[in-house]
C-alpha positions in Angstrom: 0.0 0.0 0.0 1.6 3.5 -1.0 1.9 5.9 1.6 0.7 10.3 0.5 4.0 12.2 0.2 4.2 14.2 3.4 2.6 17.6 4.2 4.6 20.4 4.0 6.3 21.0 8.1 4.2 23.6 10.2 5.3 27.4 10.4 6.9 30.2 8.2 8.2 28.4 4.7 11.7 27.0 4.4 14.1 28.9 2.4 14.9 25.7 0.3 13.9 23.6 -2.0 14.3 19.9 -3.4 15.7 20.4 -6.9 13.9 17.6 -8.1 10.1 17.5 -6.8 9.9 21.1 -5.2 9.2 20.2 -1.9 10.4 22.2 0.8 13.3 20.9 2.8 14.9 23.1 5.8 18.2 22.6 5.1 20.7 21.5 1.6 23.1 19.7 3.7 25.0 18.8 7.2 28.3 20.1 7.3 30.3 18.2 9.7 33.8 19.8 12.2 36.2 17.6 10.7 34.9 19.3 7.1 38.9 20.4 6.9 40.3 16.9 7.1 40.6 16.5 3.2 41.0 12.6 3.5 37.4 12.6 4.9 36.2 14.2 2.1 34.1 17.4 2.2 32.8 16.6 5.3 29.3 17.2 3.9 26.5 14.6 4.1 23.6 15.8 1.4 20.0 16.3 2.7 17.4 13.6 1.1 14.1 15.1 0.7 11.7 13.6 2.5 9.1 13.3 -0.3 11.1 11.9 -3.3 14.2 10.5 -1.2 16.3 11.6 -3.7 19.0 14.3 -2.7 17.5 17.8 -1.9 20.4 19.5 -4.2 23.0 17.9 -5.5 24.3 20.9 -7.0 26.0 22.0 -3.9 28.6 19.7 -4.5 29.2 21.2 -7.9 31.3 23.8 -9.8 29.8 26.7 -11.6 31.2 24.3 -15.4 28.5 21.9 -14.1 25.8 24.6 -13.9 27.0 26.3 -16.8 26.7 22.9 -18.8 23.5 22.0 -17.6 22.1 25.7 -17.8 22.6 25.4 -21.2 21.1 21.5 -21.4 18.3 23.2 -20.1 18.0 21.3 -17.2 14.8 22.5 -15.0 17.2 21.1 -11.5 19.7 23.6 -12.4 17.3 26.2 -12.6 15.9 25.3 -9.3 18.8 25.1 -7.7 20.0 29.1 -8.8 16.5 30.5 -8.4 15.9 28.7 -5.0 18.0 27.5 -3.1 21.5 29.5 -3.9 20.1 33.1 -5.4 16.6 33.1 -3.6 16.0 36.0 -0.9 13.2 36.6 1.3 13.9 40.5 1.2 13.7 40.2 -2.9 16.8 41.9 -2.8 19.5 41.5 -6.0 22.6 39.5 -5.2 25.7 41.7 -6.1 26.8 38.3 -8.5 23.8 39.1 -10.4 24.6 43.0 -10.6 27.6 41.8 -12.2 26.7 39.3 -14.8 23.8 42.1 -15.6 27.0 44.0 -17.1 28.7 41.9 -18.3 26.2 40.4 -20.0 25.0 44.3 -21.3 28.4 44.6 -22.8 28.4 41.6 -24.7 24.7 42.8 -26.1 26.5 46.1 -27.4 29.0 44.1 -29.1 26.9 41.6 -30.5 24.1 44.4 -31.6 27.5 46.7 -32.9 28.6 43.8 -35.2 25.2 42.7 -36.4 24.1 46.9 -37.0 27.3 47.0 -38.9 27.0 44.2 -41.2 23.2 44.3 -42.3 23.0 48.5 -42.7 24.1 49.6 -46.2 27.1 51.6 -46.3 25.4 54.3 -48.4 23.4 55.1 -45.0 26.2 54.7 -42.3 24.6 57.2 -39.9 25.7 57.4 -36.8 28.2 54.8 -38.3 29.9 58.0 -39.6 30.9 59.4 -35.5 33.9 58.9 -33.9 33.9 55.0 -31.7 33.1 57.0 -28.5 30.1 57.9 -29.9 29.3 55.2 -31.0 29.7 52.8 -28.3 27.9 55.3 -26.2 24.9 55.3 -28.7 24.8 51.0 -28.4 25.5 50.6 -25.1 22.4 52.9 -24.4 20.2 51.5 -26.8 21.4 47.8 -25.3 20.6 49.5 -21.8 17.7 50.5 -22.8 16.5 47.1 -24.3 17.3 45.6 -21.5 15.4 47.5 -18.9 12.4 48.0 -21.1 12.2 43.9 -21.5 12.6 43.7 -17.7 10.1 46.2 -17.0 7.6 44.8 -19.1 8.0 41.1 -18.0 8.2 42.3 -13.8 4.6 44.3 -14.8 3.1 41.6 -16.4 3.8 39.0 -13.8 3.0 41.6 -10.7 -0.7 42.3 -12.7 -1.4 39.3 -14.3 -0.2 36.5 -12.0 0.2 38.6 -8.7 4.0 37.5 -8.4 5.1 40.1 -5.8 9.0 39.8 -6.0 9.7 41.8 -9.2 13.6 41.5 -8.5 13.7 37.3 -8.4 12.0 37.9 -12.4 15.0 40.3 -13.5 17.2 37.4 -11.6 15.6 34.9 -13.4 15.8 36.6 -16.7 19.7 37.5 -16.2 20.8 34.0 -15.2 19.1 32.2 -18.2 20.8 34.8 -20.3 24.3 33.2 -19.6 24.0 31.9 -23.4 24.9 35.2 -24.5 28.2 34.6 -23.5 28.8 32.0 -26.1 29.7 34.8 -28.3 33.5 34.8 -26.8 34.2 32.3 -29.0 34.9 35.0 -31.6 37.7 35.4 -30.2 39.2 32.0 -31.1 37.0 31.1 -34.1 35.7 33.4 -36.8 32.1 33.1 -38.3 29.3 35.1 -39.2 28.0 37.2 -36.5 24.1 37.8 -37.3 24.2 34.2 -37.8 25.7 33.8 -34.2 23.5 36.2 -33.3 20.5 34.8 -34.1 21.7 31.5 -32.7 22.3 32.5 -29.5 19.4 35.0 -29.4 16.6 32.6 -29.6 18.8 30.1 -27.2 18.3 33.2 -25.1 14.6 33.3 -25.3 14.0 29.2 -25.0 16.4 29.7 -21.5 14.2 32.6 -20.3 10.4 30.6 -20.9 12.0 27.8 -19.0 13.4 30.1 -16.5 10.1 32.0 -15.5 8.5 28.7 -15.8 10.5 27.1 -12.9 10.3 30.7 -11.0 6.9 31.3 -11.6 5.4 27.4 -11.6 3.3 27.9 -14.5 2.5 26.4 -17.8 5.4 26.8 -21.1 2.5 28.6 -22.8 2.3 31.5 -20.4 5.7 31.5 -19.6 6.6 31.6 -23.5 3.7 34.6 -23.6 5.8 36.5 -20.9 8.9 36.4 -22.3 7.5 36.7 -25.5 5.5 39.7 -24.8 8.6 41.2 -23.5 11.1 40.6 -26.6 8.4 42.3 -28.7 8.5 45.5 -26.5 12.2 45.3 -26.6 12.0 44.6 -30.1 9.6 47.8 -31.0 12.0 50.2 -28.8 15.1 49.1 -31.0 13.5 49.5 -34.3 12.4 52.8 -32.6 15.7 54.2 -31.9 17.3 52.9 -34.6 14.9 54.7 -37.2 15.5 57.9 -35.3 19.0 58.1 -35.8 18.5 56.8 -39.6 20.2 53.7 -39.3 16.8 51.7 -40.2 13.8 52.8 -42.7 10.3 51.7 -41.8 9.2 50.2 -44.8 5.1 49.8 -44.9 4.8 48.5 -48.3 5.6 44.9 -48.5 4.4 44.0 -45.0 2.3 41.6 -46.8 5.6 39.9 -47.9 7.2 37.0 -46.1 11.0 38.3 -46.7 10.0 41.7 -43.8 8.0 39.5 -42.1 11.1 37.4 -41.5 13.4 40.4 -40.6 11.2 41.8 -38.1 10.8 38.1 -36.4 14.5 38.0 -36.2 14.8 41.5 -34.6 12.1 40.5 -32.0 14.0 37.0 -31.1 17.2 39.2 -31.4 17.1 42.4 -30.1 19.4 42.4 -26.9 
């Protein structure tokens, strides 16, 4: 005869998770005082959750390759794992790790958006192609600054209104860890090949790591989480087209619409426009 899984323990919610079924658990691991002898190990004994029996998180054992490798596997533990159990705050608060990647990861979007703005606009309309680099640089990385905050913004709103999530800053968390695909990009460095098809690539990567993201964060269905993020690239997508007309790099072009070949470029600029 099967036993029910056990009811969550009485009083104010545990800060953790189990990685694998989501039940609460109040406590990753037991850390032991001989934890410095190194023949004993780590001197860490992993928590089993009490529903599944499987370990609570294995992750804590792990190095950030791990994570990076099954970030990009897509693995919904991983996510889990970040979201919960290592990144989560009661006081909603951003962890200063996530301030940084949210740079570094800006400053690989004004490279990437640099490079593809480069290649696909006609040299007989270089526009603000034609200032000096400072300029230019400062031009991208504020209209990469302001993609980013406007795709935020517009995600943290919908999931306040809509689904009455009321920690805004564990969405932008969520949103900048699943973004760590971007980084692939470094690559250039050692290989060369065509950056709006890299772009691309990695864009809608992006964009399948954020539905899964807010999925795991949120614990709702792919199709609302894919209507969120979604919802969001198109608002980013419409501000870039936006500023990128007003400085004449880019020509709204009404006729055609009908067409499948503008149809196509604006699709990629939505999936793409970081």
């Amino acid at each position: 005869m099967s036993s029910s899984p056990p009811s969550p323990p009485p009083g104010p919610p545990p800060l953790f998770i189990c990685i694998e079924c989501s039940y609460p658990v109040s406590s990753l691991y037991t850390a032991y005082s001989s934890a410095d002898d190194h023949s004993l190990g780590r001197g860490v004994r992993l928590t089993q959750c009490p529903r599944c029996k499987r370990f609570a998180d294995k992750y804590v054992e792990h190095d950030f390759v791990v994570l990076f490798i099954d970030m990009v596997l897509i693995k919904p533990q991983v996510y889990r794992h970040l979201l919960f159990n290592h990144l989560g705050r009661t006081d909603d608060k951003l962890d200063g790790s996530i301030k940084r990647l949210g740079v570094l990861l800006l400053l690989f979007d004004v490279y990437l958006t640099w490079a593809r703005v480069e290649k696909q606009i006609p040299t007989s309309n270089p526009g603000i192609l034609n200032q000096p680099i400072v300029v230019q640089y400062l031009f991208f990385l504020l209209l990469c600054f302001t993609e980013s905050i406007l795709f935020h913004f517009s995600i943290r709103l919908l999931t306040f209104y809509l689904l009455s999530f009321p920690r805004p800053n564990a969405v932008s968390t969520a949103l900048l860890v699943s973004s760590c695909t971007k980084l692939f990009p470094i690559l250039m460095v050692i290989w060369k090949y065509d950056v709006p098809a890299a772009a691309r690539s990695v864009g809608w990567a992006v964009v399948v790591n954020n539905v899964e993201a807010l999925r795991i964060l949120l614990n709702v269905d792919y199709f609302r989480a894919a209507a969120l993020t979604g919802c969001g690239a198109v608002v980013r997508a419409v501000a870039s087209q936006t500023i990128l007309v007003a400085v004449g790099l880019v020509k709204w072009e009404w006729e055609g619409w009908g067409g499948g070949e503008e149809v196509v470029r604006w699709v990629e600029w939505v999936g793409l426009g970081m």
